[in-house]
BAFI-3210 file (N, C-alpha, C; in Angstrom, 3 decimals, decimal comma, padded with zeros to 6 digits):
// residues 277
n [1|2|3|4|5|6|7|8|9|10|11|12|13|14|15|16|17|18|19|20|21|22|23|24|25|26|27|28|29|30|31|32|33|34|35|36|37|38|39|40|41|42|43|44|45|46|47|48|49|50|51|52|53|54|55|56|57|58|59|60|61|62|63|64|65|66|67|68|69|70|71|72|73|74|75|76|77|78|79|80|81|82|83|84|85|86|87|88|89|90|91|92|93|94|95|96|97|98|99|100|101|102|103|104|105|106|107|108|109|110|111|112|113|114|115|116|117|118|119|120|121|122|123|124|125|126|127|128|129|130|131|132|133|134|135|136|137|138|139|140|141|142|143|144|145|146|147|148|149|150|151|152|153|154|155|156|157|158|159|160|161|162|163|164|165|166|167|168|169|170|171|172|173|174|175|176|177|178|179|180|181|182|183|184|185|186|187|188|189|190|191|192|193|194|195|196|197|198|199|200|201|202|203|204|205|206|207|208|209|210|211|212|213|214|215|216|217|218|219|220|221|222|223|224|225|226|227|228|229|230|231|232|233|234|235|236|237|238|239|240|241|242|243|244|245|246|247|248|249|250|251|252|253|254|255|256|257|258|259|260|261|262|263|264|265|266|267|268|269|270|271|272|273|274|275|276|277]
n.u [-006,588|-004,442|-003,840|-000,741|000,472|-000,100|000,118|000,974|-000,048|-001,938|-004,718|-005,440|-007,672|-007,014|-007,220|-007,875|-005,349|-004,187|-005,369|-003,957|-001,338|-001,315|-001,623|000,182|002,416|001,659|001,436|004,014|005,314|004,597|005,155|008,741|008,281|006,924|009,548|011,166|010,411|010,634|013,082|015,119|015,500|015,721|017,627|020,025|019,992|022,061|022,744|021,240|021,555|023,128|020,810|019,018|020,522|020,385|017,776|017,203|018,744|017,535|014,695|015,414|015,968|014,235|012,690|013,879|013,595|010,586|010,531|011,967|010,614|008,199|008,890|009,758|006,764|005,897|007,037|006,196|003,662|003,944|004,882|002,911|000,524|002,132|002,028|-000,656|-001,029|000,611|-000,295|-002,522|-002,173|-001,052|-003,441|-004,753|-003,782|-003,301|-006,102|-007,035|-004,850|-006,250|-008,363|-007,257|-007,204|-009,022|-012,132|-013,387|-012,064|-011,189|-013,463|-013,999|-011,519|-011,589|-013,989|-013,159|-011,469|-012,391|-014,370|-012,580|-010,543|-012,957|-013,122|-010,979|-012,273|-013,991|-012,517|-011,400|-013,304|-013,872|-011,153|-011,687|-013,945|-012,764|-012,599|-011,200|-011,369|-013,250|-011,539|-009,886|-011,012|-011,881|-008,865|-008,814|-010,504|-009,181|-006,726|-007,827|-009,059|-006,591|-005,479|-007,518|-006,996|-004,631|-004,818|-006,467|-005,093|-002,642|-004,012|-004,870|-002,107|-001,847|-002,885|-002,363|-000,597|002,643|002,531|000,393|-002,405|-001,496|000,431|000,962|002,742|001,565|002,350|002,622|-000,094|000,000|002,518|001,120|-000,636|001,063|002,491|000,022|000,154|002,621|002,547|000,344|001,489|003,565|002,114|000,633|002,905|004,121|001,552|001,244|002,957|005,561|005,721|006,531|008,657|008,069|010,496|010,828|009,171|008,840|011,061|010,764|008,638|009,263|012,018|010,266|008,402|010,641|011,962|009,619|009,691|012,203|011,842|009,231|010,787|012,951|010,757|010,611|013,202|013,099|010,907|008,692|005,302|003,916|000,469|-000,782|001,399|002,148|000,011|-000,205|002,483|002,297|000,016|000,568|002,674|002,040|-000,283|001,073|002,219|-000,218|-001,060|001,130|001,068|-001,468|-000,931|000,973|-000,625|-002,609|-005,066|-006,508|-007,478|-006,967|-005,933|-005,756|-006,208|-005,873|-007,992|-009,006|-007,684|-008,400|-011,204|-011,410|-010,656|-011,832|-014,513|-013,789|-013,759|-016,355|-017,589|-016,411|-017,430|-020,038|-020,121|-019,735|-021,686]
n.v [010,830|011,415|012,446|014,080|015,154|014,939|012,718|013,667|012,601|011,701|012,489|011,776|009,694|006,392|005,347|007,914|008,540|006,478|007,366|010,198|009,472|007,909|009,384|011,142|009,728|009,301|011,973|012,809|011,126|011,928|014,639|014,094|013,076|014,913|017,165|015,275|015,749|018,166|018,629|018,377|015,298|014,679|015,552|014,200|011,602|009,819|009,472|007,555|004,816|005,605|006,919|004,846|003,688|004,918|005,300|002,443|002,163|004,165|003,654|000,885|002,148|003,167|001,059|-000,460|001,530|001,004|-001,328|-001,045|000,649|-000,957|-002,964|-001,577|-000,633|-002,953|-004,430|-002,182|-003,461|-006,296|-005,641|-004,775|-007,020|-009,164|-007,647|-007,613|-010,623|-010,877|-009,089|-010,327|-012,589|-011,917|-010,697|-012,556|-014,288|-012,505|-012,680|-015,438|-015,315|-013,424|-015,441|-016,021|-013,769|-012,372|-011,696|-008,316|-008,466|-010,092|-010,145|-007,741|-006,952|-009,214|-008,807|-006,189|-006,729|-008,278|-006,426|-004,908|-006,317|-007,020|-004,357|-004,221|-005,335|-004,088|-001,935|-003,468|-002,927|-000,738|-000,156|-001,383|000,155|002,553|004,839|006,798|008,497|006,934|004,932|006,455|007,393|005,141|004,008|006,042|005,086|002,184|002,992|004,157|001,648|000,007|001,787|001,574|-001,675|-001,674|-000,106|-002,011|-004,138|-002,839|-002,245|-004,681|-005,670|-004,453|-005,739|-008,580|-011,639|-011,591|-013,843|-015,434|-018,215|-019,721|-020,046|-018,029|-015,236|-011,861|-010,171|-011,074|-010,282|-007,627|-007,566|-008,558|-006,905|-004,630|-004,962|-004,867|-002,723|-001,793|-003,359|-002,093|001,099|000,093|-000,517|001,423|003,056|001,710|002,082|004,855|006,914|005,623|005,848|005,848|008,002|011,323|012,395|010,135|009,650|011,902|011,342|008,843|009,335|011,558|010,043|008,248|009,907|011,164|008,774|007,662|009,894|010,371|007,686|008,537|010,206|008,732|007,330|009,496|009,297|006,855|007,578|006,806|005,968|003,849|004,107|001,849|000,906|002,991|003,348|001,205|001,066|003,075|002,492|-000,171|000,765|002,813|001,339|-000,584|001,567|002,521|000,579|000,105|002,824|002,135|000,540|001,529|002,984|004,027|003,691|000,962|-000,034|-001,849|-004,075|-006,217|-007,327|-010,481|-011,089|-013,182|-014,563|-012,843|-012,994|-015,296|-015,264|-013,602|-015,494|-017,439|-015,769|-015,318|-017,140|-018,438|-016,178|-016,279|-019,103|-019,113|-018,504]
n.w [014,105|011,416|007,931|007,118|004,884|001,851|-001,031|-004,123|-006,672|-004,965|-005,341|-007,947|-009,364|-010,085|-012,668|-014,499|-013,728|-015,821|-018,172|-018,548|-017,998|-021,013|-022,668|-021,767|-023,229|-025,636|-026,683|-026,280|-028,163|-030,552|-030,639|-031,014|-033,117|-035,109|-034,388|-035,949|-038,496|-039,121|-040,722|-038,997|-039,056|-041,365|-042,025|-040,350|-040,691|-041,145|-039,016|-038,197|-036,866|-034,582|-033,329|-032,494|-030,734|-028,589|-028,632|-027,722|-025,170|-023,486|-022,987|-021,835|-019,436|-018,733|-018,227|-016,114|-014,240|-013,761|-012,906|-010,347|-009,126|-008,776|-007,293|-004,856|-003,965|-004,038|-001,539|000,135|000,345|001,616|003,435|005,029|004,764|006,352|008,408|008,871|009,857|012,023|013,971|014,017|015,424|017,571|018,491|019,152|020,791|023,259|023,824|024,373|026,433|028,536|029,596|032,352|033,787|036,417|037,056|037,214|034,707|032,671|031,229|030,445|028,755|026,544|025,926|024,587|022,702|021,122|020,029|018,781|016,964|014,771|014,088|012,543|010,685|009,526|008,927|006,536|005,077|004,556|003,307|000,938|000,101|-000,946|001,102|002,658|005,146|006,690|007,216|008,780|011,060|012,343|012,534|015,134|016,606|017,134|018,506|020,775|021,882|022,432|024,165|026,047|026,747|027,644|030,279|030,994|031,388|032,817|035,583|036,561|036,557|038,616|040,628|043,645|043,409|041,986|039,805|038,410|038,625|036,941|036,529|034,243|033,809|034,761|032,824|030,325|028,682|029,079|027,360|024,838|024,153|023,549|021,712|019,588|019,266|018,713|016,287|014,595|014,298|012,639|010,126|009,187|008,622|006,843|005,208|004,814|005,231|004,291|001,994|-002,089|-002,940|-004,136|-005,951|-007,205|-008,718|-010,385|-011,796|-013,287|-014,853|-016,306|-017,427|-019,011|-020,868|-022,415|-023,525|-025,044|-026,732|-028,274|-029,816|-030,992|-032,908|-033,981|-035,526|-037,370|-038,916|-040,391|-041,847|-041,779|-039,202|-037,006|-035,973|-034,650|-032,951|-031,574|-029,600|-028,220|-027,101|-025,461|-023,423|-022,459|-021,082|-019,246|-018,162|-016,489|-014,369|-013,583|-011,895|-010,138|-009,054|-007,931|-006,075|-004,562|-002,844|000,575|000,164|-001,608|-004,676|-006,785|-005,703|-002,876|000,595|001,735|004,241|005,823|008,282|009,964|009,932|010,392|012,832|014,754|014,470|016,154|018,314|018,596|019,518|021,326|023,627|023,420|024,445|027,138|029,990]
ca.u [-005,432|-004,693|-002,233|000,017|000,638|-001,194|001,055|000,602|-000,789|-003,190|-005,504|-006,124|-008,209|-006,097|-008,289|-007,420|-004,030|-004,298|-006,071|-003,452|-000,329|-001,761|-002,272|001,245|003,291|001,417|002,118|005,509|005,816|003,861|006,314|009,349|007,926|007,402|010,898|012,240|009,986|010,896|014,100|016,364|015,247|016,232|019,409|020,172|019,765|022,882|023,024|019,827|022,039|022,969|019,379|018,831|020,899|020,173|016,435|017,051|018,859|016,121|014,008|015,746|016,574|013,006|012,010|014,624|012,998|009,204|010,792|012,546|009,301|007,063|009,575|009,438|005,371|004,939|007,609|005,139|001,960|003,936|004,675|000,894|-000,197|002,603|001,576|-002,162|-000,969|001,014|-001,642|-003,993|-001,488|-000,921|-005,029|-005,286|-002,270|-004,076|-007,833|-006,306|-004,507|-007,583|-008,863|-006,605|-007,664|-010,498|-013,153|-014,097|-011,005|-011,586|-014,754|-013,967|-010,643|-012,044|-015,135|-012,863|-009,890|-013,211|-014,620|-010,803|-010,738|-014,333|-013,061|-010,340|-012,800|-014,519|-011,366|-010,476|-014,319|-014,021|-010,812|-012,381|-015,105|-012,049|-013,276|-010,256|-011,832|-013,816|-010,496|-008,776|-011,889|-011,638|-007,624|-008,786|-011,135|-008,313|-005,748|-008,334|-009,157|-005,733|-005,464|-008,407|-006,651|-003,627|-004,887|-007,018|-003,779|-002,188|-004,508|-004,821|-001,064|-000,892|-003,369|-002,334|000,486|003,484|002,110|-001,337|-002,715|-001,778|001,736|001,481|003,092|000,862|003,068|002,407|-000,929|000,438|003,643|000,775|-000,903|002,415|002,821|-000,601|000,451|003,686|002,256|-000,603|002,348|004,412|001,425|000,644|004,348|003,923|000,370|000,264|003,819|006,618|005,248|007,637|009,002|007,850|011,202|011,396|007,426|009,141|012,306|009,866|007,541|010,665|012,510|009,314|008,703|012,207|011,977|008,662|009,879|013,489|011,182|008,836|012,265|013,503|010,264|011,163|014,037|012,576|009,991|007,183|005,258|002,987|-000,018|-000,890|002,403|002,426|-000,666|000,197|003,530|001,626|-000,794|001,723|003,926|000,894|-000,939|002,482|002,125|-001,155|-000,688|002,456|000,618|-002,712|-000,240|001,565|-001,646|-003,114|-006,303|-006,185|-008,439|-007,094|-005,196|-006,579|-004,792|-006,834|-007,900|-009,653|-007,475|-009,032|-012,414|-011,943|-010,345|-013,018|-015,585|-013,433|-014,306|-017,965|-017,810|-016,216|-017,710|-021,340|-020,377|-019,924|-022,791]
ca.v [010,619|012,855|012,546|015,182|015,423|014,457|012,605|014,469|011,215|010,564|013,535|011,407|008,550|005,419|005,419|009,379|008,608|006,102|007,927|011,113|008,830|007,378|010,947|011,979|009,216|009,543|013,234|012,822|010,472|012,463|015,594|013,939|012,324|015,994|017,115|014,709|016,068|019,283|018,553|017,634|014,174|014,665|016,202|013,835|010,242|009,339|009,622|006,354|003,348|006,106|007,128|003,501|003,020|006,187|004,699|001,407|002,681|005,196|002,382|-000,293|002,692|003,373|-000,402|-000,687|002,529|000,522|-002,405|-000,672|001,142|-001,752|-003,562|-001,069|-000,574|-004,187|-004,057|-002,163|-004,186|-007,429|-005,094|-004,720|-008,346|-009,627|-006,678|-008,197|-011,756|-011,095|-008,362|-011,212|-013,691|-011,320|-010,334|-013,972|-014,329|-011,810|-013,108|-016,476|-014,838|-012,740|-016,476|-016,116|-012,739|-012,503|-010,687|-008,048|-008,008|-010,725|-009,722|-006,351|-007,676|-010,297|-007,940|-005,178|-007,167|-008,419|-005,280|-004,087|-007,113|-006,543|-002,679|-004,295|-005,953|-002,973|-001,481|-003,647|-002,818|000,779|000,204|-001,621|001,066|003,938|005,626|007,431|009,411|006,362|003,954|006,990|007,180|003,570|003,923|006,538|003,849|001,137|003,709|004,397|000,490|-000,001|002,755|000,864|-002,773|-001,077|000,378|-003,163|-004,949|-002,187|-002,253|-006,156|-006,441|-004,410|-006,406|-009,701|-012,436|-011,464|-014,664|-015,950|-019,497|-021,452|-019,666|-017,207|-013,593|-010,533|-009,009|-011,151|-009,391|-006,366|-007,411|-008,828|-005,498|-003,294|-005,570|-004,659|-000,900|-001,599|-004,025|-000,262|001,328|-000,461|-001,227|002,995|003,556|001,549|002,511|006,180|007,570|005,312|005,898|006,100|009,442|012,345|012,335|008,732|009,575|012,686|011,033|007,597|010,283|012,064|008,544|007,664|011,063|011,212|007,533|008,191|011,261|009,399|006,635|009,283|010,831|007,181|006,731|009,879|009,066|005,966|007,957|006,380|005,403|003,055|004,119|000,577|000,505|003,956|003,394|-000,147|000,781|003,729|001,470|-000,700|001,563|004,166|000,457|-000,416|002,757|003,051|-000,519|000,625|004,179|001,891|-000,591|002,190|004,313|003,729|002,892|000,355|-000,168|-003,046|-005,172|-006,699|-008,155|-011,435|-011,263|-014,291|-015,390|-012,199|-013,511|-016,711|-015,162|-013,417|-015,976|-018,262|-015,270|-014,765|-018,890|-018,383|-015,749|-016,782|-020,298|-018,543|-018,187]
ca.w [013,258|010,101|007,042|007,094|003,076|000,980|-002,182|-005,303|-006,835|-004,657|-006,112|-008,928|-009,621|-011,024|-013,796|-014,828|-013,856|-016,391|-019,277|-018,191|-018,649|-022,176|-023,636|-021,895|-023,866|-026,943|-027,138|-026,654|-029,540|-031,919|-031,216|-031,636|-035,010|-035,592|-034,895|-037,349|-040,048|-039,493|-041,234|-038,449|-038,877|-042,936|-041,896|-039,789|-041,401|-041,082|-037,316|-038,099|-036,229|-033,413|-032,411|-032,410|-029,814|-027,664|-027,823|-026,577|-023,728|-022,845|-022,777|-020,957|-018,397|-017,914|-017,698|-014,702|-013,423|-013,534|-012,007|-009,481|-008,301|-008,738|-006,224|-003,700|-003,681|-003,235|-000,278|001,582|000,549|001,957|004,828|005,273|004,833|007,303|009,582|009,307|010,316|013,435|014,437|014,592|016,366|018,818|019,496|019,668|021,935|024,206|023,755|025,326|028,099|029,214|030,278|033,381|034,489|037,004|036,795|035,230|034,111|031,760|030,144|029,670|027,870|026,080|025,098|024,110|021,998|020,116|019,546|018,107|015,962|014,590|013,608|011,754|009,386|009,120|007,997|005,580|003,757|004,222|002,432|-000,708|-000,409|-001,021|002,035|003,735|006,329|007,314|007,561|009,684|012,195|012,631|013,173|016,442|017,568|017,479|019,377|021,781|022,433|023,071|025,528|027,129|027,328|028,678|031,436|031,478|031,855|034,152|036,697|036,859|037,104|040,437|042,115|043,886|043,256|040,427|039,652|038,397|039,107|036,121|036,093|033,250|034,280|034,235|031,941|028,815|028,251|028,397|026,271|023,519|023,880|023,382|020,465|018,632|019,265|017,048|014,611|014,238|013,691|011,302|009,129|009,354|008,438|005,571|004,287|005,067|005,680|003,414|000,661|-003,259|-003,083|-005,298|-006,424|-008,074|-009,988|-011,544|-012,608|-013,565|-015,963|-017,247|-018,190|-019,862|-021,737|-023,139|-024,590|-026,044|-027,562|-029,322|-030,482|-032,452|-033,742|-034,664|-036,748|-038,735|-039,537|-040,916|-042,719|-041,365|-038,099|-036,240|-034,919|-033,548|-031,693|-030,556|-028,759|-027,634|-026,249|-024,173|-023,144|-021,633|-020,074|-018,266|-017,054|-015,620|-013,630|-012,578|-010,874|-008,895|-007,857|-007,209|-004,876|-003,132|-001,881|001,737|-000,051|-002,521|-005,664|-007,551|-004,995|-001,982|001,431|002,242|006,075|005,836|008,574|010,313|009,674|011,488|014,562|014,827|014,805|017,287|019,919|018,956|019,770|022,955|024,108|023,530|024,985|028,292|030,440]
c.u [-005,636|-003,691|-001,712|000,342|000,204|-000,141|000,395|-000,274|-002,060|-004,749|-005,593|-006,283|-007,537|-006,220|-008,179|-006,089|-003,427|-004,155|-005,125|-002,153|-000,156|-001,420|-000,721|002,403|003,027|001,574|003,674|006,366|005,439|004,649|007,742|009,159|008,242|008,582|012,049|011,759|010,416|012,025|015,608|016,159|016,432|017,749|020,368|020,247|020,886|023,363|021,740|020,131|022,134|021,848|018,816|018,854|020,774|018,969|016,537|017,824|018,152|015,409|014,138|016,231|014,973|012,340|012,962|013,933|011,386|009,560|011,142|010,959|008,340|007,607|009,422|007,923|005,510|005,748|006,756|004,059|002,966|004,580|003,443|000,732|000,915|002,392|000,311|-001,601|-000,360|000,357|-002,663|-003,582|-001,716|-002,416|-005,281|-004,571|-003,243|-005,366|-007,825|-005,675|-005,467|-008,238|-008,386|-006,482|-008,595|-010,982|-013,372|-013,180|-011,130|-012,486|-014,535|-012,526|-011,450|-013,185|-014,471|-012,122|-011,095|-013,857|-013,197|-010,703|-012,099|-013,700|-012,120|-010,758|-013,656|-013,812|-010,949|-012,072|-013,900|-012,799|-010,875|-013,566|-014,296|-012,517|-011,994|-010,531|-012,448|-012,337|-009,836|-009,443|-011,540|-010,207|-008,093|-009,520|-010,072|-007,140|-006,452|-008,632|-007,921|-005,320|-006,038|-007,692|-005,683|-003,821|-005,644|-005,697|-002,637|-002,464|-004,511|-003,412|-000,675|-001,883|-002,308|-000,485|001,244|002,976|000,911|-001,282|-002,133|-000,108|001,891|001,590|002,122|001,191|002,710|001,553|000,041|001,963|002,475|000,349|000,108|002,372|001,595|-000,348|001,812|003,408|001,601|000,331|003,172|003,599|001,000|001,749|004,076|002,882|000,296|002,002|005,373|006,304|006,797|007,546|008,932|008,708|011,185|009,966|008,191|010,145|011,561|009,350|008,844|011,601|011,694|008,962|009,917|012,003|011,129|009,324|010,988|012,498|010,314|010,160|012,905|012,225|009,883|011,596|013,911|011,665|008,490|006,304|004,332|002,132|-000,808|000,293|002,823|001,346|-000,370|001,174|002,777|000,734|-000,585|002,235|002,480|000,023|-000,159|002,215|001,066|-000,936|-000,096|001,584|-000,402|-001,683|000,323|000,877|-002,140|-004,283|-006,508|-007,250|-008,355|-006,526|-006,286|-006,047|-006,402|-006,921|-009,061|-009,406|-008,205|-010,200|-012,496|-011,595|-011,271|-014,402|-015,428|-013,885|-015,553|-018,061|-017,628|-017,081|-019,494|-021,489|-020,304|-021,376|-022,778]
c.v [011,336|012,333|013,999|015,493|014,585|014,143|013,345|013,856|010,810|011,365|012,829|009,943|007,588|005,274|006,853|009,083|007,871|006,777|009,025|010,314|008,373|008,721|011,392|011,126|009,381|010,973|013,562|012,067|011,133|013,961|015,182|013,538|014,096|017,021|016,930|015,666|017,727|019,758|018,301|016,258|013,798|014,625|015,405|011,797|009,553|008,586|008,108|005,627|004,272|006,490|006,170|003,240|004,089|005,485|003,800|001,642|003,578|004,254|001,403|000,312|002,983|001,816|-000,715|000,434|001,873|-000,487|-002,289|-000,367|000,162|-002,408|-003,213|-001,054|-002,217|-004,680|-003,557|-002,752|-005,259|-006,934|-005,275|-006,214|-008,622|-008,652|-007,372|-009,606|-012,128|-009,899|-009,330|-012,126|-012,699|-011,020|-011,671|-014,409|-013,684|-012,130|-014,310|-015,976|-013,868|-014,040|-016,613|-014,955|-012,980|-011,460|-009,208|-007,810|-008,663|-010,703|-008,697|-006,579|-008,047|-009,255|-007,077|-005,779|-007,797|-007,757|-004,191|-005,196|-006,748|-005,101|-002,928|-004,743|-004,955|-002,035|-001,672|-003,443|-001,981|000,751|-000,112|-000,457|002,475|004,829|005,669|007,694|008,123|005,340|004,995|007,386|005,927|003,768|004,630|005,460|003,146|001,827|003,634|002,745|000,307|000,289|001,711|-000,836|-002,324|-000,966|-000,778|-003,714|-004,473|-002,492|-003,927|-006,234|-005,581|-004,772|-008,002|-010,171|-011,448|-012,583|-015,109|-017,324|-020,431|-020,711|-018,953|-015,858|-012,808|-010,023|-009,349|-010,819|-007,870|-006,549|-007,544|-007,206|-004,000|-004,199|-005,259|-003,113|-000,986|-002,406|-002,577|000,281|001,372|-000,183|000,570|003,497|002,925|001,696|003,821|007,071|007,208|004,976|006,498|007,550|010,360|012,391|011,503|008,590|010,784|012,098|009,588|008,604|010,659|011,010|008,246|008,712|010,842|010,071|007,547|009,425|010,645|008,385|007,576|010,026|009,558|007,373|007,706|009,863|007,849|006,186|007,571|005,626|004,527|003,429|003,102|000,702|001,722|003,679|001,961|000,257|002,145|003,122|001,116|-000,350|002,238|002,655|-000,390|000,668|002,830|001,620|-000,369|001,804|003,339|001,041|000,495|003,269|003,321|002,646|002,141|-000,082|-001,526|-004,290|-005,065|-007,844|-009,403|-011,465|-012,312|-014,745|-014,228|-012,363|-014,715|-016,120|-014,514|-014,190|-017,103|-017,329|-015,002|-016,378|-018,708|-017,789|-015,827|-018,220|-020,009|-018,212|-016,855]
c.w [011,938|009,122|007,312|006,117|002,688|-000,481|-003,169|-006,234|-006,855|-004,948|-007,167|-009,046|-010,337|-012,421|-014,836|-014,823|-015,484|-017,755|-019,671|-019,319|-020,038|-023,341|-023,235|-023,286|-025,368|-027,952|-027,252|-027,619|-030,952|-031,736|-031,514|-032,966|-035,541|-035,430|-035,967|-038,301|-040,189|-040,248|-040,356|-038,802|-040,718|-042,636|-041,022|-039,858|-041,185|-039,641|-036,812|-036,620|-034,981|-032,526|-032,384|-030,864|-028,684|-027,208|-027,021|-025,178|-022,912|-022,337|-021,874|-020,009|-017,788|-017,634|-016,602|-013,843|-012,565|-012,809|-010,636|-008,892|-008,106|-007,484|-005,079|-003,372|-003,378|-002,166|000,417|001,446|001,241|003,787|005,722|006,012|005,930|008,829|009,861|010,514|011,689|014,174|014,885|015,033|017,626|019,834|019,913|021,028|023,147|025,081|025,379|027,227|028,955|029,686|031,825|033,939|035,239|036,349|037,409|034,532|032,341|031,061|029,470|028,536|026,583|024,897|024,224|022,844|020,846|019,182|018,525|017,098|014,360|013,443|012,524|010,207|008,850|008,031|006,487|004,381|003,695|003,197|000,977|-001,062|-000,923|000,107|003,159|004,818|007,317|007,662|008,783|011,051|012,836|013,476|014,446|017,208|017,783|018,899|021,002|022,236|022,926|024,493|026,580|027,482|027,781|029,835|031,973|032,321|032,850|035,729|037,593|037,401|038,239|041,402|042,018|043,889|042,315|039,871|039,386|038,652|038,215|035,863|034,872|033,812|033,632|033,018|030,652|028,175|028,015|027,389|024,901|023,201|023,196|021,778|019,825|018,402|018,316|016,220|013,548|013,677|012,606|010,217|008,739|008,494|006,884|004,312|004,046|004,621|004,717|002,592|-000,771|-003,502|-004,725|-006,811|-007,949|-008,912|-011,203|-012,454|-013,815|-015,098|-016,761|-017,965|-019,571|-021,251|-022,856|-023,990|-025,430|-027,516|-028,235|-029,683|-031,647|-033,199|-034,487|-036,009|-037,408|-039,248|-040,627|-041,952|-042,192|-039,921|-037,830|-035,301|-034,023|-032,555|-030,811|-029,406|-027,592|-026,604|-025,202|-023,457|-022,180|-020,080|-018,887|-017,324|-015,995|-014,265|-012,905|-011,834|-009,726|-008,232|-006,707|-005,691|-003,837|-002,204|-000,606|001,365|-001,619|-003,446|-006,229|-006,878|-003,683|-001,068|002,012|003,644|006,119|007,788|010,388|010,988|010,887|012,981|015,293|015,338|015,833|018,734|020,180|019,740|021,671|023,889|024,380|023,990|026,597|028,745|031,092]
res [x|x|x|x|x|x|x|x|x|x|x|x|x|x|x|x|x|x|x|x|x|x|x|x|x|x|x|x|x|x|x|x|x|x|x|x|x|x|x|x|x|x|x|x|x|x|x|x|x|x|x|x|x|x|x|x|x|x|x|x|x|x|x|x|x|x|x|x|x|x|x|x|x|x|x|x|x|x|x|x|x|x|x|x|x|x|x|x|x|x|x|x|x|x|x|x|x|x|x|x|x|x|x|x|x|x|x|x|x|x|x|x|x|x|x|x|x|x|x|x|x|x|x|x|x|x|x|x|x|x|x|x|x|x|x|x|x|x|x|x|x|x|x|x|x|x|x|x|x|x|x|x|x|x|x|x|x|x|x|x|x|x|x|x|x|x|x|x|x|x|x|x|x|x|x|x|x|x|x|x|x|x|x|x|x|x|x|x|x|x|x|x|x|x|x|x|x|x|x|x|x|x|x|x|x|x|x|x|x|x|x|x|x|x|x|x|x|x|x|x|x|x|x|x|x|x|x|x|x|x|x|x|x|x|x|x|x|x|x|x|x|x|x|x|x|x|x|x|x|x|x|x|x|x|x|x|x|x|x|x|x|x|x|x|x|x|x|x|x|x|x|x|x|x|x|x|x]
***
């Protein structure tokens, strides 16, 4: 498995993005300041109450802009996490119905859907460790387990009865199975692939720019500025931002999807499977 583009973004460390954003807003307040002084600001005094009101609409157009984007990024993290939770209904779903396979159908199941579980917790270090390459290895392992309970659950359902002994249809293995292949999916779609368009970062930066820049023009007109609140309000705004980039990348730095529930399903099949003789 591969990305196919690479966001523009994701070339920089949250932390740079950070430091980047800080230095862009603060430059764009310290040339409009110098604007004013250059004597438009003089010449222009009159126009005070109007660049007032130009700013605060800059402003309260780019704080709908941060809201807006923050909204969508955590749309796909709650994509994610509800992708985890019926990912691990469904292996469980499966685990269970591999009890009513014979043999070896049921071991090799059972063994495998553990071993695919297992990879998922692997997953979720490699992705606290930032380690792309190692999360997108992992994803070919999972594809390829799949493959392998498929053709588990194929082969089983053309021996014998339509029917197994305790009355559960062949088929609902392979329906749980089809179902961890589109939970993969979804959770793909939303980590890797529907990601906040290029678009809505340039227009986001450019919002932000612009307001910066009428706010240092406001506090020439005023005569005088704030460098506590210039830095403050960049501050702000750029840790705003790196939040949303850090939430809407594949691999996540400051957030973190609890698979606790992961963890236990997990240790319900090491249970099982070592209570077997």
């Amino acid at each position: 498995m591969s990305i196919a583009e690479v966001h523009f973004l994701d070339r920089f460390s949250p932390e740079v993005l950070f430091f980047l954003s800080v230095a862009l807003m603060v430059l764009c307040i310290e040339i409009g300041f110098r604007i004013g002084n250059r004597g438009v600001g003089r010449s222009a005094k009159a126009q005070h109450s109007q660049v007032r009101a130009i700013m605060g609409a800059a402003l309260g157009l780019t704080a709908f802009m941060l809201a807006f984007t923050f909204a969508t990024a955590q749309s796909h993290f709650e994509v994610r996490v509800q992708g985890m939770l019926e990912e691990t209904r469904l292996a469980n779903d499966a685990f269970m119905q591999a009890d009513l396979m014979p043999e070896p159908y049921r071991s090799d199941a059972r063994a495998t859907l553990r071993r695919y579980m297992g990879g998922r917790l692997s997953m979720a270090e490699a992705s606290h460790d930032d380690d792309l390459q190692r999360v997108l290895a992992l994803l070919d392992e999972a594809e390829a387990m799949q493959d392998e309970l498929w053709e588990l659950g194929v082969a089983h359902a053309r021996e014998g009865r339509a029917e197994d002994t305790l009355g559960l249809s062949r088929g609902q293995f392979l329906h749980s199975i089809v179902g961890l292949m589109d939970i993969q999916t979804a959770r793909l779609e939303a980590a890797i692939s529907n990601r906040i368009p290029s678009v809505i970062w340039y227009t986001l930066y450019l919002t932000g720019s612009l307001s910066m820049l009428i706010m240092g023009y406001q506090a020439s007109l005023v005569g005088r500025r704030s460098p506590l609140a210039t830095v403050t309000l960049a501050v702000a705004f750029s840790s705003v931002l790196m939040l949303i980039t850090d939430l809407d990348r594949p691999i996540m730095r400051f957030f973190e999807i609890d698979n606790q529930v992961v963890v236990d399903l997990v240790e319900r099949m090491d249970r099982k499977l070592q209570s077997e003789p």
